[in-house]
C-alpha positions in Angstrom: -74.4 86.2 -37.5 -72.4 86.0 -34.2 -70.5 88.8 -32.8 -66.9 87.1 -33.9 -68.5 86.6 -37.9 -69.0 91.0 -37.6 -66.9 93.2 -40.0 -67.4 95.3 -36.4 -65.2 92.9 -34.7 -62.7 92.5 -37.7 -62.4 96.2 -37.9 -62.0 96.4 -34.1 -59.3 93.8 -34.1 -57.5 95.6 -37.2 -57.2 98.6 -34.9 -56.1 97.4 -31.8 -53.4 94.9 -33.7 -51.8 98.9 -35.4 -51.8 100.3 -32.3 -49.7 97.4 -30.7 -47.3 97.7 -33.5 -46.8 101.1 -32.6 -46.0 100.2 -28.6 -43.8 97.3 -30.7 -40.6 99.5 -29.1 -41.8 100.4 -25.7 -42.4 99.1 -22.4 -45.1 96.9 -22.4 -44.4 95.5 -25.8 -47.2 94.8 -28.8 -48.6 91.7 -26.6 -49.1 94.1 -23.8 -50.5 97.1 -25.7 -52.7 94.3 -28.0 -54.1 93.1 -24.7 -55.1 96.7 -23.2 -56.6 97.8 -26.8 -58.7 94.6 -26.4 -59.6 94.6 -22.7 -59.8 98.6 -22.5 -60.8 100.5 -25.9 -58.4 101.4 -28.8 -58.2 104.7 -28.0 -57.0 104.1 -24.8 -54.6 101.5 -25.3 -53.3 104.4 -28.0 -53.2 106.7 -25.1 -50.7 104.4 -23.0 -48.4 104.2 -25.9 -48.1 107.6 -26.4 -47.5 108.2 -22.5 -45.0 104.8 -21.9 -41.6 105.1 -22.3 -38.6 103.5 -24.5 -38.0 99.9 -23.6 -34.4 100.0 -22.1 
């Protein structure tokens, strides 16, 4: 089974896609925060919503 068939990956994505509706309000957005969980690691990508600000 490939890496994209995984539950691993599935439960990876699952993650990442929460923590960019949490950054849904803030400066990057949820496209921004999905990309950085994706291309960093969940728990950072949870890390720079908890630091970044309010969108204005």
């Amino acid at each position: 089974m490939g890496l994209i068939m995984s539950p691993h990956f599935f439960i990876y994505l699952l993650i990442c896609i929460v923590i960019a509706t949490f950054g849904y309000r803030k400066k990057l957005g949820f496209w921004g925060y999905l990309f950085a969980s994706l291309l960093l690691t969940p728990l950072l990508g949870l890390l720079l919503v908890i630091v970044s600000d309010q969108k204005s």
